[in-house]
Wavefront OBJ file of the C-alpha trace (Angstrom):
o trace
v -6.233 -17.682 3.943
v -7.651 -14.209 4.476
v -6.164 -10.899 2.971
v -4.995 -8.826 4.779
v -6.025 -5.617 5.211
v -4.317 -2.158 6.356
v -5.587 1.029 7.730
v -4.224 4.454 7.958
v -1.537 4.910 10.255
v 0.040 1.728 9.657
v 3.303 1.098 8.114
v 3.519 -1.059 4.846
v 4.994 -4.443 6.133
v 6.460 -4.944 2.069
v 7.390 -2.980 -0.950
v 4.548 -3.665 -3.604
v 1.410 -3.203 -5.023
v -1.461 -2.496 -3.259
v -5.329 -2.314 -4.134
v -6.706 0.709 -2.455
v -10.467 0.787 -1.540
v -12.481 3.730 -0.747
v -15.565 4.282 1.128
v -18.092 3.944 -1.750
v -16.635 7.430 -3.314
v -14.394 5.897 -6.038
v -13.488 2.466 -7.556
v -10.815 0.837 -6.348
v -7.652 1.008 -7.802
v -3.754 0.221 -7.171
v -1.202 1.797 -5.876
v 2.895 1.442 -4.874
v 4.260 1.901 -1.679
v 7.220 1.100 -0.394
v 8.272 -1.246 2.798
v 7.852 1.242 6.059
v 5.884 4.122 4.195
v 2.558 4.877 6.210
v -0.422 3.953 4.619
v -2.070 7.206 3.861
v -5.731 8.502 4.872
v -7.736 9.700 2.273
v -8.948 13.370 1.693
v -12.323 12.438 0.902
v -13.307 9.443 3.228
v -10.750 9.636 5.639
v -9.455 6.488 7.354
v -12.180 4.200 5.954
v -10.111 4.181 3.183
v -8.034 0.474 2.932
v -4.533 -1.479 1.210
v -4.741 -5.146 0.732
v -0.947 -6.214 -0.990
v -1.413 -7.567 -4.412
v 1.830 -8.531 -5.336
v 5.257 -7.493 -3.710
v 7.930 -5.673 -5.615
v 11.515 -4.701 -4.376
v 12.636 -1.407 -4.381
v 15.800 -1.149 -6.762
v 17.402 1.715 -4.627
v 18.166 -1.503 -2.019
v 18.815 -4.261 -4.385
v 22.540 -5.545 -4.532
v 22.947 -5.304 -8.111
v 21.968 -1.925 -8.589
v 23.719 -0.366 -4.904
v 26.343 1.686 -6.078
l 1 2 3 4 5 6 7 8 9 10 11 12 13 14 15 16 17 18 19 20 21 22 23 24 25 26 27 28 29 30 31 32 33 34 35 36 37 38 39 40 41 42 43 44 45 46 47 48 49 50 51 52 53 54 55 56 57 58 59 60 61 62 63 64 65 66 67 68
């Protein structure tokens, strides 16, 4: 199955880590965002910049055990 990918302007569909590639500027490296945030354009290569989820994470702030 095929990653996929996400562009600027989209909202992240899970909480997680995501690899972030760049257009040839930088390596690629991770990053976390959180279920809903909008994936960000870059402020060197714009929106060629793209998040493919490595591996989900939940945010504690929702988690039953740790609601207050």
């Amino acid at each position: 199955m095929a990653e996929q990918v996400y562009k600027p302007s989209q909202a992240a569909p899970i909480s997680g880590v995501y690899r972030v590639e760049h257009d040839g500027h930088r390596e690629a490296h991770e990053a976390i965002l959180l279920q809903g945030e909008i994936f960000p354009a870059c402020n060197v290569c714009g929106d060629e910049v793209r998040f493919i989820v490595r591996h989900c994470a939940n945010d504690i702030r929702v988690d039953k055990d740790f609601v207050s």
